[in-house]
C-alpha beads as a LAMMPS data file, in Angstrom:
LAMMPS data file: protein, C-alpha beads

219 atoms
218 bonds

1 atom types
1 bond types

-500.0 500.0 xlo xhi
-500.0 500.0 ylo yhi
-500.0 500.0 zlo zhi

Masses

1 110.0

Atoms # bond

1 1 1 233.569 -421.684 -121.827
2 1 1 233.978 -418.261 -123.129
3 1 1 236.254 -417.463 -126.368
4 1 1 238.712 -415.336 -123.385
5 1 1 238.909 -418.391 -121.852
6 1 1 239.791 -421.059 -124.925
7 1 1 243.643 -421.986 -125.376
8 1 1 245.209 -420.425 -128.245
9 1 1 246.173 -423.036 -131.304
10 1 1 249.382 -422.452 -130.405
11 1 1 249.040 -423.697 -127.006
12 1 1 247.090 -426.824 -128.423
13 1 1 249.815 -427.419 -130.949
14 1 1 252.234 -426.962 -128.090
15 1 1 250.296 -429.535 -125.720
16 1 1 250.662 -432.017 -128.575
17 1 1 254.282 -431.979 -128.742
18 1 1 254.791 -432.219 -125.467
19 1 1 253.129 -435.191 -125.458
20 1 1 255.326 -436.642 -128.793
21 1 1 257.984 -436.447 -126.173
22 1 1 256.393 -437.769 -123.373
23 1 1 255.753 -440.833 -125.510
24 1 1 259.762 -440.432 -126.738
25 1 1 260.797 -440.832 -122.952
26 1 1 258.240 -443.110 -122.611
27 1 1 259.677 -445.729 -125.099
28 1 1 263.044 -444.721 -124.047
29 1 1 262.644 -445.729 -120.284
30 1 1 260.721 -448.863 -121.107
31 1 1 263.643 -449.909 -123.726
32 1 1 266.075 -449.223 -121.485
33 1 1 264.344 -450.543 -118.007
34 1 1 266.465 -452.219 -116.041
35 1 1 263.849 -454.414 -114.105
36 1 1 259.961 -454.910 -113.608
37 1 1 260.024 -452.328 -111.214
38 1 1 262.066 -449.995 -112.941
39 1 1 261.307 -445.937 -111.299
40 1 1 261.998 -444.335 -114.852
41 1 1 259.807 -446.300 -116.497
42 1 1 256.866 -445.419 -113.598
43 1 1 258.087 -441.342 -113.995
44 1 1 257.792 -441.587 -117.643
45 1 1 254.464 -443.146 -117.982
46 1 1 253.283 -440.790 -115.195
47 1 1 254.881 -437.500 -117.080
48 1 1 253.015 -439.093 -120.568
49 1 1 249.852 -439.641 -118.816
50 1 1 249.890 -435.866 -117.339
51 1 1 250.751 -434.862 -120.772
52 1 1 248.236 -436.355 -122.693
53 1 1 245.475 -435.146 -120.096
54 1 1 246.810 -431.403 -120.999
55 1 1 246.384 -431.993 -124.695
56 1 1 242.966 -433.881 -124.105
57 1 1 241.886 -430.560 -122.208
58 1 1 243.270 -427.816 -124.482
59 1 1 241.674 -429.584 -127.490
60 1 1 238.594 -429.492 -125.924
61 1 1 238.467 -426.547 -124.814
62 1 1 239.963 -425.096 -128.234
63 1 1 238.465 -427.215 -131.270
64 1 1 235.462 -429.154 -128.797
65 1 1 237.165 -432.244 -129.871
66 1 1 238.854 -435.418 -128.231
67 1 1 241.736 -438.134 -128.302
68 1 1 240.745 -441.726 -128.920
69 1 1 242.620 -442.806 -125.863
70 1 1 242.900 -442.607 -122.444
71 1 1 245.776 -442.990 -120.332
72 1 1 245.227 -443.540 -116.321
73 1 1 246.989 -441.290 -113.890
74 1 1 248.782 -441.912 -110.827
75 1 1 246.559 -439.168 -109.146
76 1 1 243.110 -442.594 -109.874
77 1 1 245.449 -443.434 -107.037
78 1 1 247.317 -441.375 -104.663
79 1 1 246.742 -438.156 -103.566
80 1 1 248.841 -435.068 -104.797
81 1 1 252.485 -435.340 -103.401
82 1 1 252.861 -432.795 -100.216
83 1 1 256.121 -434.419 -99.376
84 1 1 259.424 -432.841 -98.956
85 1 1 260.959 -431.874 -102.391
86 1 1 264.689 -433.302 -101.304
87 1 1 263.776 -435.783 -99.027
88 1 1 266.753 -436.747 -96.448
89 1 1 264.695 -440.482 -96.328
90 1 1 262.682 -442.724 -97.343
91 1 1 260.197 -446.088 -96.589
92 1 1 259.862 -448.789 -99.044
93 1 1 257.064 -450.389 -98.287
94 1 1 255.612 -453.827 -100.132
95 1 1 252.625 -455.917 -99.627
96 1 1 252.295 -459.522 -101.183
97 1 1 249.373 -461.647 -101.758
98 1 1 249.701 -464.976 -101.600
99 1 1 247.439 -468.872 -101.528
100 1 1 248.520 -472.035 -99.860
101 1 1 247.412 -473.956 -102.742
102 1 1 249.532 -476.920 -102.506
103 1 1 250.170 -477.524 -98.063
104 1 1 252.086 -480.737 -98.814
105 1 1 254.548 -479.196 -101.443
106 1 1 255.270 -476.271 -99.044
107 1 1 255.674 -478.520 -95.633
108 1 1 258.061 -480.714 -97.898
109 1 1 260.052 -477.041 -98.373
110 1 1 260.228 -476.493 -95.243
111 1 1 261.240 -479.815 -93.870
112 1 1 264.113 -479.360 -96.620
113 1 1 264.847 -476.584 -94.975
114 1 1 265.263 -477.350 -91.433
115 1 1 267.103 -480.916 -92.521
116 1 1 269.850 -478.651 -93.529
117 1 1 270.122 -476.794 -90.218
118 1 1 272.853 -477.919 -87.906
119 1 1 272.180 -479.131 -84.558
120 1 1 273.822 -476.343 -82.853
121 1 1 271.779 -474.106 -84.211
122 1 1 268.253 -475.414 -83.784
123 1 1 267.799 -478.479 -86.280
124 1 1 264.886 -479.915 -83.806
125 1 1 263.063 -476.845 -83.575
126 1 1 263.112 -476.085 -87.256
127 1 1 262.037 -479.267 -87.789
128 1 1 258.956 -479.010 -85.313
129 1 1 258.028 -475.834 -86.969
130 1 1 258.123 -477.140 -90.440
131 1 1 255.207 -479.689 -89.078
132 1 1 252.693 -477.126 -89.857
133 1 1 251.580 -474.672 -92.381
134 1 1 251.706 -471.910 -90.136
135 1 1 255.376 -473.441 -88.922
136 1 1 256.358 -474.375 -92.618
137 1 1 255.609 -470.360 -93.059
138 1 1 257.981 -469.226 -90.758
139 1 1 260.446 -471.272 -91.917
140 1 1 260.611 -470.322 -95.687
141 1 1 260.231 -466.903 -94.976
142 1 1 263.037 -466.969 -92.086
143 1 1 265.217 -468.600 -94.415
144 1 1 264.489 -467.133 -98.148
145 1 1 264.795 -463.105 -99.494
146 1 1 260.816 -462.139 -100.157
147 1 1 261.891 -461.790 -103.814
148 1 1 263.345 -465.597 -103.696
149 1 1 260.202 -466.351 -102.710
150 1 1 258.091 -464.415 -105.702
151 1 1 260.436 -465.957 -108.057
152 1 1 260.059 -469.397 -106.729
153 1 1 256.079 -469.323 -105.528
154 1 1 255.125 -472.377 -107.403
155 1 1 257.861 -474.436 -106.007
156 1 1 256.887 -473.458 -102.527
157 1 1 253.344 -474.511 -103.461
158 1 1 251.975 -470.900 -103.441
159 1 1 250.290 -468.771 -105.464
160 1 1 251.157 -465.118 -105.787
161 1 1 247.575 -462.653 -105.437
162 1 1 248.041 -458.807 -105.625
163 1 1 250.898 -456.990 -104.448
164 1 1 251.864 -453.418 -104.303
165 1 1 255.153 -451.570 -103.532
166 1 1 255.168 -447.612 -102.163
167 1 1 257.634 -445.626 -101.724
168 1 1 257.226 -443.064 -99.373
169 1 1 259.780 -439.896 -99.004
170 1 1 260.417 -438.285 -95.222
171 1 1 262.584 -435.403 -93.555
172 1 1 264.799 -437.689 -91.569
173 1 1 265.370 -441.255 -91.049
174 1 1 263.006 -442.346 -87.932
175 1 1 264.534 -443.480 -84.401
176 1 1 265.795 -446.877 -84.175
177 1 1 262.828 -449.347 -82.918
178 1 1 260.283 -446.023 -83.336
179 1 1 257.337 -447.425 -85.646
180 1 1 258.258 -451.411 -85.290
181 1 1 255.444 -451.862 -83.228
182 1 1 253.291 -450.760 -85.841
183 1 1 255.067 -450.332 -89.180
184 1 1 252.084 -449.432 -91.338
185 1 1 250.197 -447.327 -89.451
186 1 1 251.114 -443.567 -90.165
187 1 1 252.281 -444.002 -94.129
188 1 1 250.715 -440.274 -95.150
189 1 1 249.662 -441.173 -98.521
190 1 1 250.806 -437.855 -99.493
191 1 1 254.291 -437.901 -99.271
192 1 1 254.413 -441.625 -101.260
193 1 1 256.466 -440.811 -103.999
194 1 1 255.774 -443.458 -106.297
195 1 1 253.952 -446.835 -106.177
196 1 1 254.193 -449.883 -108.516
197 1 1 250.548 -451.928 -108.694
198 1 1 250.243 -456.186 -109.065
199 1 1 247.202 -457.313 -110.069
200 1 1 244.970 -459.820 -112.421
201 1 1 242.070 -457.248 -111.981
202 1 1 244.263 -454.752 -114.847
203 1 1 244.211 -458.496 -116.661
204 1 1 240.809 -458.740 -116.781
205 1 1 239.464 -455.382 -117.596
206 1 1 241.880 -455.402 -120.742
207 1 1 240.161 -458.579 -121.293
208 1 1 236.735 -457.234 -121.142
209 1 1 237.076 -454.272 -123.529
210 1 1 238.474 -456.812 -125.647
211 1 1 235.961 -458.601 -125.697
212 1 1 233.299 -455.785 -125.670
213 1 1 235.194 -454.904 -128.715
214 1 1 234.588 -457.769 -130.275
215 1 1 231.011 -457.766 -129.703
216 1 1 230.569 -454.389 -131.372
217 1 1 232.549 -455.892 -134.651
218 1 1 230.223 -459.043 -134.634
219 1 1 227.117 -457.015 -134.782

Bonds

1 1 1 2
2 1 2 3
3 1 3 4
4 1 4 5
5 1 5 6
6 1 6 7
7 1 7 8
8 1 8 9
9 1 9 10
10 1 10 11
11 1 11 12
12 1 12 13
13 1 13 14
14 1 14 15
15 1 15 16
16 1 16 17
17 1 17 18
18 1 18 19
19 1 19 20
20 1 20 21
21 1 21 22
22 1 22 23
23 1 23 24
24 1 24 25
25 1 25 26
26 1 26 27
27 1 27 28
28 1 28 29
29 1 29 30
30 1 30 31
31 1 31 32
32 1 32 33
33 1 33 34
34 1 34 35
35 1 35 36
36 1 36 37
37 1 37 38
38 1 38 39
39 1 39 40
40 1 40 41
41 1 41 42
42 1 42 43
43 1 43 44
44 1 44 45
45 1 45 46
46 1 46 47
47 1 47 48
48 1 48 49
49 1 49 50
50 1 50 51
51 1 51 52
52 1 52 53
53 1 53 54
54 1 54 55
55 1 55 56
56 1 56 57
57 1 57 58
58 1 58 59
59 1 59 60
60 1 60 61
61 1 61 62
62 1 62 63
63 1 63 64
64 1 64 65
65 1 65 66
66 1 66 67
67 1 67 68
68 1 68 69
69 1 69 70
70 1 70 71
71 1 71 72
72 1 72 73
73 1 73 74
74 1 74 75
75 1 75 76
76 1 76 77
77 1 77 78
78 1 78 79
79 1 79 80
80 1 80 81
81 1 81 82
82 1 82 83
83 1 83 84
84 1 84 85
85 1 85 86
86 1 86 87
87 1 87 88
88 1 88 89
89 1 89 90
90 1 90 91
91 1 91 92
92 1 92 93
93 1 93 94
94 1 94 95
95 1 95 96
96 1 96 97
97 1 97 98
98 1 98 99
99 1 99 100
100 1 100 101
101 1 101 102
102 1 102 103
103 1 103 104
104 1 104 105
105 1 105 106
106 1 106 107
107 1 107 108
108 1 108 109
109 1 109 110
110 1 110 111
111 1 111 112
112 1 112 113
113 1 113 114
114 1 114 115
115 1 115 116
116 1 116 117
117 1 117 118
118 1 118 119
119 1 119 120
120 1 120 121
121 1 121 122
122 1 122 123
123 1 123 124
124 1 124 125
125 1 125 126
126 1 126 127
127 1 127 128
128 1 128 129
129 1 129 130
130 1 130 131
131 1 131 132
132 1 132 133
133 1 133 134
134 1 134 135
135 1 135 136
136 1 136 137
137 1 137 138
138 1 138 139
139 1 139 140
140 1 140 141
141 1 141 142
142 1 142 143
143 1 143 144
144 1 144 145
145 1 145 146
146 1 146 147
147 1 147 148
148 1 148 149
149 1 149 150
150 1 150 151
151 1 151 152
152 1 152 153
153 1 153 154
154 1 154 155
155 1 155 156
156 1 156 157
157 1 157 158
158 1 158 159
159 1 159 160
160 1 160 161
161 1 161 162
162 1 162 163
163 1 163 164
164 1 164 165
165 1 165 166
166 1 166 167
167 1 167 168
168 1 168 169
169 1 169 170
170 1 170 171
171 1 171 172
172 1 172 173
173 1 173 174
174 1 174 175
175 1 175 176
176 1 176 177
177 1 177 178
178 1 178 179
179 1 179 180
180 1 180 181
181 1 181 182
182 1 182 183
183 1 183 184
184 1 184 185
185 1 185 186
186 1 186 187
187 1 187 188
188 1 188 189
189 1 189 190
190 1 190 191
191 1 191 192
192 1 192 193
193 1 193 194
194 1 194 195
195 1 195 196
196 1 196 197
197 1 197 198
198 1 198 199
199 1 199 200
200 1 200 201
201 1 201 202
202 1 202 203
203 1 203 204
204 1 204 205
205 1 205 206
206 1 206 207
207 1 207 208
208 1 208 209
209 1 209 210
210 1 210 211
211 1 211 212
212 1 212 213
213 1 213 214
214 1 214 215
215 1 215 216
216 1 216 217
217 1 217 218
218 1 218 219
């Protein structure tokens, strides 16, 4: 890079304390969070990670040095918003994972379930669909909120897996019955305004630099 092209030290210095109070708002959002899926906290550790790319760069560029961290961005992930800046509506959209891993405790769920029914209202055929897996399914998910069921996984004898939550901005709230025959077929990744990420995999690659960490300090 030529010297014309090199940032100034004064636009170094300036990257740096932008990103002393990125990490400010950082802390501040996660202190103040007001659940696991809190949006300030996601906007805060998206506007630290953009500003700790910008100092990374500008140091670089200016002193052909580097930080000692790295912080991923939402852009590893989604493409560059194109959406509407004041969106009039939006799609929340969620995916969850989950195993059967104990049948026996989740048929005994269900069977709970449709004991409770009253006859008017379909006791016999809750209780032939809670006969199955497939049946017992239907029946805790008919009858429990999806984040009941998170909460409570264990006790329905499942096992949560990945699970991912997008929200996705529009013009205008779609016709009534418009995309129901396929719901998530035409989410434009680009107008996703945010997305919150479940999975062991971030477990397990903190776990391997851990331990690759500790391999370097043994030798």
């Amino acid at each position: 890079m030529s010297d014309a092209a090199q940032p100034t030290a004064a636009e170094v210095r300036a990257a740096a304390e932008a990103v002393k109070a990125a990490l400010d708002r950082h802390l501040a959002a996660v202190e103040n969070r007001t659940g696991e899926d809190d949006p300030a906290v996601y906007e805060a550790f998206n506007t630290l990670a953009v500003a700790a790319e910008a100092y990374d760069e500008r140091l670089y560029d200016r002193y052909d040095e580097v930080t000692p961290f790295e912080i991923p961005g939402a852009d590893e992930t989604l493409p560059a918003y194109a959406g509407p800046e004041e969106p009039n509506a939006l799609s929340v959209l969620i995916r969850r994972d989950y195993a059967v891993v104990e049948p026996e405790r989740l048929l005994a769920q269900a069977r709970r379930v449709s004991d409770a029914e009253p006859e008017d209202v379909g006791r016999s055929g809750a209780q032939t669909a809670a006969a199955s897996v497939h049946g017992a399914l239907g029946v805790l998910f008919g009858e429990y909120e999806p984040d009941e069921i998170s909460s409570r996984q264990k006790e329905f004898g499942l096992e949560e897996g990945d699970s991912t939550l997008w929200v996705s901005a529009a013009e205008d709230l779609p016709e009534p019955g418009e995309w129901l025959s396929a719901p998530f077929e035409q989410v434009d990744p680009q107008r996703v305004v945010c997305r919150f990420d479940v999975s062991s995999v971030f477990d397990e690659d903190e776990l391997g630099e851990e331990l690759d960490d500790l391999d370097e300090v043994g030798h």
